[in-house]
Each structure stands twice: as structure tokens, then as C-alpha cells.
C-alpha positions in Angstrom: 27.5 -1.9 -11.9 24.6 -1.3 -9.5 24.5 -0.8 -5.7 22.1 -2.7 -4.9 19.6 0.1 -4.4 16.7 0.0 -6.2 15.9 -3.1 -7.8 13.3 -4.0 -10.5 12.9 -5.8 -13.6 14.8 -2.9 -15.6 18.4 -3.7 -13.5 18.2 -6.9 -12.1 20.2 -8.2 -14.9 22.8 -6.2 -13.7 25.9 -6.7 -12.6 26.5 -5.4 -8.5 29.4 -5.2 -5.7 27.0 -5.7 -3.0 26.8 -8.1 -0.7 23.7 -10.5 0.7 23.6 -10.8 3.8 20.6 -12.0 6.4 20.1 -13.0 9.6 17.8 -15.4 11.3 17.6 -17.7 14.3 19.7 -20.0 12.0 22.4 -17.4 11.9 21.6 -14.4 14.3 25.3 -12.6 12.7 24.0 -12.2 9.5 28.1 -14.1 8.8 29.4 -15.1 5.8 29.1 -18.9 5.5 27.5 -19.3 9.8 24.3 -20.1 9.0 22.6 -23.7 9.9 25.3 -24.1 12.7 23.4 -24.6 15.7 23.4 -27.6 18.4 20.8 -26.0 20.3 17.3 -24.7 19.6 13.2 -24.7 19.0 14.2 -27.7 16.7 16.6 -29.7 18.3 14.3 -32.6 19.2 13.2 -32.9 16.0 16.7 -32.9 14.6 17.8 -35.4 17.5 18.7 -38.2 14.4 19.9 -35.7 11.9 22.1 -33.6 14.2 23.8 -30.1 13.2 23.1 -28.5 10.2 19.2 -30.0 10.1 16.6 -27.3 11.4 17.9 -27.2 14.8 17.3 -23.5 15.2 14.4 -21.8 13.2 12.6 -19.7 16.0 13.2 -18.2 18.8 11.2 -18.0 22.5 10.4 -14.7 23.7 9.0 -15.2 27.1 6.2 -12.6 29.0 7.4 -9.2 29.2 11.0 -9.8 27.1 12.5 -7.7 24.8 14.2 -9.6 22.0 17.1 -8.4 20.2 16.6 -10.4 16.6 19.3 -8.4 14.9 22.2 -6.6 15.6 24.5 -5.6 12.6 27.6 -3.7 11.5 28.3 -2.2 8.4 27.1 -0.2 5.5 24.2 -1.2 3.4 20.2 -1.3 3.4 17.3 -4.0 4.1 15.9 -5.6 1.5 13.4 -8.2 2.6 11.6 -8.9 5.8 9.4 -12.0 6.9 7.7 -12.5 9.9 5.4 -15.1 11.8 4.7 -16.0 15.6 2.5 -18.9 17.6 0.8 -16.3 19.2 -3.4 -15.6 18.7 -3.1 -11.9 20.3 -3.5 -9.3 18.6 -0.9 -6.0 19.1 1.3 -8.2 22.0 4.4 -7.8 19.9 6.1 -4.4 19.6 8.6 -4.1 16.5 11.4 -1.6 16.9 14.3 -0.7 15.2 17.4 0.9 15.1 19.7 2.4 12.9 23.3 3.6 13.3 23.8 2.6 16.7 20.8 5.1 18.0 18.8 4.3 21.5 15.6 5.9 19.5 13.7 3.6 18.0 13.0 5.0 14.2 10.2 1.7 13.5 8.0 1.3 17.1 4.9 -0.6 15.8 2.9 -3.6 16.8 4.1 -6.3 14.5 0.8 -6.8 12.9 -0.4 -2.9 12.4 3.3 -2.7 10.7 2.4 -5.0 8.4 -1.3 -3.7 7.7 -2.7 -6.9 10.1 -3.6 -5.8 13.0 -6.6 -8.4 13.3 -4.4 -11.7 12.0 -7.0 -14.1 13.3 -9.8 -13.8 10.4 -6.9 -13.9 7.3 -7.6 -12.5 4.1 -4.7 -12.4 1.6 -2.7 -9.4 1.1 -0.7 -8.4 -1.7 1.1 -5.0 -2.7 4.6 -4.0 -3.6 5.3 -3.1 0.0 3.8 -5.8 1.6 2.2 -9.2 1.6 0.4 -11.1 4.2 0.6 -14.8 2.9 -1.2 -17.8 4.2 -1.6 -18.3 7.3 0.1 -15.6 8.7 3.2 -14.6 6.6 3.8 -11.3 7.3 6.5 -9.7 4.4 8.3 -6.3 4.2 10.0 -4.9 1.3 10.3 -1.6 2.4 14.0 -0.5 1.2 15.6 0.5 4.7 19.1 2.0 4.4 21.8 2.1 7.1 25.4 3.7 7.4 27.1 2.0 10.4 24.5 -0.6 11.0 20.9 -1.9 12.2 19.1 -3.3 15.7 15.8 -5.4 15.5 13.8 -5.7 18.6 10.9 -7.5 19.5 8.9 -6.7 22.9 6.5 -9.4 24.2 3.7 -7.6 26.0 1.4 -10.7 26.5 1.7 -13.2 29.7 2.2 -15.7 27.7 5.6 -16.8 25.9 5.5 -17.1 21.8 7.4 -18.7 19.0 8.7 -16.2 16.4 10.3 -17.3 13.2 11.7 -14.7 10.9 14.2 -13.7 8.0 15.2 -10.4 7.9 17.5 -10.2 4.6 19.6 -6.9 3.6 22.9 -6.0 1.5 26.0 -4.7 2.2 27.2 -1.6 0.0 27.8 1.6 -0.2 25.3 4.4 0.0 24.2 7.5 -1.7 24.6 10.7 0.4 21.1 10.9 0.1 19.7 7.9 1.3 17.4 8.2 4.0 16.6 6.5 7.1 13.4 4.6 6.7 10.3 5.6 9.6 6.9 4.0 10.6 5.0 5.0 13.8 2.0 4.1 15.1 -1.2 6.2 16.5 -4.1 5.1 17.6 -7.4 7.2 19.5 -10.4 5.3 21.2 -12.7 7.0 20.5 -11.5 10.1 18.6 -13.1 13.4 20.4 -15.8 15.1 18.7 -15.1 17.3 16.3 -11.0 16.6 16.2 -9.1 15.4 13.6 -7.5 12.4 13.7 -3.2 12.9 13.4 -1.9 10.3 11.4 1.9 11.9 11.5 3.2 15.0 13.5 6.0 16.9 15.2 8.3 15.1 11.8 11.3 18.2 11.2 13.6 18.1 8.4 13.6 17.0 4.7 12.3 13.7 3.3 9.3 11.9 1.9 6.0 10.4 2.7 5.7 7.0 1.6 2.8 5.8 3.3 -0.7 4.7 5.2 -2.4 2.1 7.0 -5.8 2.9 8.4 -7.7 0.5 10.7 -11.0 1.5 11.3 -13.4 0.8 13.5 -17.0 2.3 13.6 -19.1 3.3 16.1 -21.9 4.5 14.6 -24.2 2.7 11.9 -24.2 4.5 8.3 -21.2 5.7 5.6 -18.2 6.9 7.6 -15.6 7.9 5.1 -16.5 11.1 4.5 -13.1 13.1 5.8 -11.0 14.0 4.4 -7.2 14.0 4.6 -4.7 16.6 4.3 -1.0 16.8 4.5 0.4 19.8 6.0 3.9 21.0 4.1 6.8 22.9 5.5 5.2 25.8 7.4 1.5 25.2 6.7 -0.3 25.9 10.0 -4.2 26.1 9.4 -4.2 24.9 6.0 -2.8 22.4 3.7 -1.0 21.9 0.7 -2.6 18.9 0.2 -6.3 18.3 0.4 -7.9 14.6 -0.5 -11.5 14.6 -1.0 -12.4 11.5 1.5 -11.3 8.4 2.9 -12.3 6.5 0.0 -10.7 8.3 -2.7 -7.4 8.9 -0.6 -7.2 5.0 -0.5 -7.9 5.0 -4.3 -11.3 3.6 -4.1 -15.1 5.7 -4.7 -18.6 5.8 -3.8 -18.3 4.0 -0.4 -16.4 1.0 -1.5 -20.0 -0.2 -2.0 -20.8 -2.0 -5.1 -24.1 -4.0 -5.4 -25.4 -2.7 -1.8 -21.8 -4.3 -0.1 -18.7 -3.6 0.8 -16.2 -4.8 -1.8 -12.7 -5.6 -0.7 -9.8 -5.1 -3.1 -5.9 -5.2 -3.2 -3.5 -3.5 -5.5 0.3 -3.2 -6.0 -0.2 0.3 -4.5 -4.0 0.8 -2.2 -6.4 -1.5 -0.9 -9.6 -1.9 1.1 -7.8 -5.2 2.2 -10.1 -6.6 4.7 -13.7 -5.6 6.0 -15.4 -7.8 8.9 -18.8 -8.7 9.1 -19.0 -7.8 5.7 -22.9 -8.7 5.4 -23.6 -5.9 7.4 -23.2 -2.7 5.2 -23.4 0.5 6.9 -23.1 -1.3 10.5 -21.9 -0.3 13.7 -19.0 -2.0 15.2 -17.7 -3.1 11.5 -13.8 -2.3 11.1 -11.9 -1.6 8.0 -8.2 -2.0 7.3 -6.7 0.0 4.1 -3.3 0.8 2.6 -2.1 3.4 0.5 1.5 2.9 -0.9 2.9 6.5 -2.1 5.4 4.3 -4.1 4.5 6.2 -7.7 3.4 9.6 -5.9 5.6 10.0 -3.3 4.7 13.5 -0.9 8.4 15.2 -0.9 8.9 18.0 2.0 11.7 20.2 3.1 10.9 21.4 6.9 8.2 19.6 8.3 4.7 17.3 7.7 1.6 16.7 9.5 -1.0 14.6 8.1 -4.5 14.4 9.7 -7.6 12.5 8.3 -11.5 13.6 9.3 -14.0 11.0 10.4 -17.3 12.4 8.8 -20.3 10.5 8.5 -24.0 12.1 8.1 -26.3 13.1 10.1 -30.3 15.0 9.2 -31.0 17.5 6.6 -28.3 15.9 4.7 -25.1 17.6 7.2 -22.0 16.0 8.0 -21.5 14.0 11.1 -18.1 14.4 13.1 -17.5 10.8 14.2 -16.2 9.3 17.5 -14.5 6.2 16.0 -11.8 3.9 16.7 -8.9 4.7 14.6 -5.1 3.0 14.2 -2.5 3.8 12.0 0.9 3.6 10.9 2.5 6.1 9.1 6.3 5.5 6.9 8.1 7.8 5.6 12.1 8.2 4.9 14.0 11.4 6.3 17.3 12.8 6.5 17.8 12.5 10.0 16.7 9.6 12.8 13.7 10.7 14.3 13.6 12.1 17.8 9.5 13.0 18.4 8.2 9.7 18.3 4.7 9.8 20.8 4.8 7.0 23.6 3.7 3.6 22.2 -0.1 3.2 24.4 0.2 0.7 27.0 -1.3 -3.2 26.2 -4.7 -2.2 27.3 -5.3 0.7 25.2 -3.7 -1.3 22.3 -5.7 -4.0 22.6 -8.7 -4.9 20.1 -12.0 -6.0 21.5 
């Protein structure tokens, strides 16, 4: 029998011990046989002549400046599934943490969009990959397997001054795990503008053994011209002024080539593993002030290391005589990775100011 672990088309036919669970605002235990119990909720007006058992509970209100606890779980087993969506038209105004194993360090601390490659939710485009999907109108979906020994804690911070309606699902198994299953990361970066002639860090300070798994990239330019010139380079157990790993530029890292530009545009695409998702103002190739939001899934190619990792990307544009231009641009990201251990050198999360997008 399978664990649970793992699943695809070659052993979902099989046989398994483990046990679905999930939790929502329908059933915030994640119990056996307690969900659709609630007398009170977002729904109970609507309900009023159906009573108990009939949508009375299917979001929650998280008023100005409160943290939300959506999910707080005991046991042995790993997230399977994660869906997300909220009334709210701000952008990066929702912090997503979580917890595993009973730790006070937050091993996911991303705005909710960024962590699920949207940081810009109000122009939509359709997003789907194995990792993630962004569905009409603003379905945000995980499928990022997270493993956990002695249990999991969801948060949600509201950083706006208004309150906002979240609805989600967050749907895992109970089983038994591997001794080496590891605990599942993402972390967000961002620099506004990045200094001249500095790389940009994407992941840093990470100690121990585990695996890359991987990017999101929002861009946005502040010069006019081609911009994806850098490139990226990963940094392997002990590397200090030179990588392991070398890309070739922004555009081949994220599986794409010559500029993204086909017939004298920008051309948007989305695959199971990499895409160039979602360009704005896409009329306006080679424009100032455009931003770019890609994905690069290292499902198939994951980067394994034993000590440490630091990845960096270059912002290089061009400039007379045919020379490279270091850029001062506007760059986000979110990195995710698995490791051994839970995280301790997380960088403090930038305040709502220098999070917001204007």
C-alpha cells in the first residue's frame, strides 16, 4: 500500500492507510465527520430558512491589523491541496505564514498573492502549472506536498485598514512519514530599486541539506529596453565567489529565449513547469514601468544541496557600444525549497509600505 506521498497517475490506483483530512471555516478541526456543523457564520442569513448544515459558515472575517489562525492541527501526515480567495482589491495586505511541528518560526512568510505567483490579482490572467493554478476570478491553488511530524499552524495577517472575507480549503492526509521527508519553505524578498551594480538575492543564509524547488520573479522595470540579460546562479555548499550553477539569463532560466519576444511583442505562456504568466501593458515592448511575473517549477530538475544555497539573479540590460547595463529595477520574489531542518534565518517581512505596488 502507498502512504499517501507522492501521488500521480502511476499509484493513484493504489491501495493507502492514509487518512483525508481538511480544514476550513466549515470545519476549522480538520475532525472526522464535524464538518458543515455551524449555527453561526458569514452565511447564516442566507441559511436563515435552511438552518444548520446549509452554508452557514464558508469564510471567515479578518478585521484591520488581525492575525488569523485558519489551521491548527495535530498529528502525523503532509498537505496535499491548498485553495485560497479573499474580498479584498489590495494587493500584498495578506501575510501567509505557517508552522510546522509546533515551531514559533514561521517556515512559509509570504504575501498571499506573491505565494501563489499573483501578486497583481486585479488584471487576472489564467495560471496553470503542476504547482499552482490561479483560476477565475481569483482562485488561488497550492499543490505543493508539505509534510509534517507532530502537526501544522496556518496564519493569516491582515495588514490593510480595512476588514476582508477569506474563504479557503486547506486539505492534507494523515500517515506516516519517511525519515527523510522534509519540511516545505517559501520566503519572500523584494528591493525597490535594486542598487547599482548588486545582485539581486533570491535565497540566502539557508544551512543544512535539502532541495530547491522553486521561483517566482515579479519584475518591474525602470528603464525602457530588454532587461533580462542576468543571469542567475546558485551557490552550492561552500561556494563563496562563484557558482556551481550558472544560467545564461532571465529568459532562459524561466525556460523561455530571445526576449520572450515573438513578432515585435511580448508573448505570455504557461507550462506544467515555467511561465512568463502575465506581462502588463503588453502593447508596449521594451517600455519602462512594464512588470513581468514568471515561474520556474524545479519539479523534473530539482537543485539538491548538502550544507548551504544562495541563489542570486543579475538585472542587465544594455547600454552604448553594445555593453551591458546594470539595472535599478523593482524586483519580488519567493523562493521554495524543502530542508531537513525548520528554518531559522528568515529576513524580516518589509513593512505594508515597502510591500506595496504602485
Amino acid at each position: 500500500m502507498v502512504n499517501g506521498l507522492g501521488t500521480d497517475l502511476s499509484n493513484l490506483s493504489r491501495l493507502s492507510n492514509a487518512k483525508t483530512r481538511s480544514v476550513s471555516p466549515e470545519n476549522f478541526t480538520g475532525e472526522k465527520g464535524k464538518g458543515g456543523m455551524a449555527v453561526e457564520g458569514c452565511g447564516r442569513n442566507a441559511a436563515r430558512d435552511l438552518g444548520q448544515g446549509w452554508k452557514v459558515s464558508p469564510c471567515v472575517l479578518i478585521a484591520p491589523g488581525e492575525t488569523f489562525t485558519m489551521a491548527d492541527i495535530a498529528g502525523e501526515g503532509a498537505i496535499k491541496h491548498i485553495w485560497v480567495t479573499d474580498s479584498s482589491n489590495l494587493p500584498r495586505t495578506l501575510i501567509l505564514r505557517a508552522y510546522w511541528d509546533g515551531s514559533d518560526i514561521p517556515s512559509i512568510e509570504v504575501p498571499l498573492g506573491d505565494f501563489f505567483a499573483c501578486p497583481d490579482f486585479q488584471e487576472y490572467r489564467q495560471l496553470s502549472s503542476l504547482a499552482v493554478c490561479v483560476n477565475p476570478r481569483r482562485g488561488f491553488n497550492c499543490y505543493w506536498e508539505m509534510p509534517f511530524r507532530k502537526g501544522f499552524r496556518f496564519t493569516l495577517e491582515n495588514l490593510a485598514e480595512t476588514e476582508t472575507h477569506v474563504y479557503y480549503q486547506i486539505d492534507y492526509i494523515l500517515t506516516e512519514l519517511p525519515d527523510d521527508a522534509a519540511y516545505f519553505h517559501a520566503q519572500f524578498r523584494r528591493q525597490n530599486p535594486l542598487p547599482y551594480k548588486q545582485d539581486y538575492t533570491i535565497l540566502d543564509n539557508i544551512k543544512g541539506k535539502g532541495t530547491y524547488a522553486g521561483t517566482f520573479l515579479y519584475w518591474g522595470v525602470n528603464n525602457n529596453g530588454w532587461w533580462g540579460e542576468g543571469e542567475i546562479k546558485f551557490f552550492l555548499d561552500g561556494d563563496r565567489d562563484f557558482p556551481t550553477i550558472c544560467g545564461t539569463g532571465t529568459e532562459d532560466y524561466f525556460c523561455g529565449a530571445y526576449n520572450f519576444d515573438y513578432n515585435n511583442r511580448y508573448n505570455e505562456f504557461c507550462t506544467p513547469y515555467s511561465g512568463l504568466y502575465k506581462v502588463s501593458k503588453t502593447d508596449n515592448l521594451y517600455k519602462c514601468q512594464q512588470r513581468f511575473s514568471m515561474y520556474r517549477w524545479h519539479i523534473n530538475d530539482p537543485v539538491y544541496f548538502d550544507e548551504d544555497i544562495r541563489v542570486t539573479i543579475q538585472a542587465l540590460g544594455w547600454r552604448s557600444g553594445g555593453r551591458y547595463l546594470p539595472l535599478q529595477d523593482d524586483i519580488s520574489s519567493v523562493a521554495y525549497w524543502y530542508q531537513d531542518g525548520i528554518c531559522d534565518s528568515f529576513p524580516t517581512l518589509p513593512d505594508r509600505d515597502y510591500l506595496e505596488i504602485v
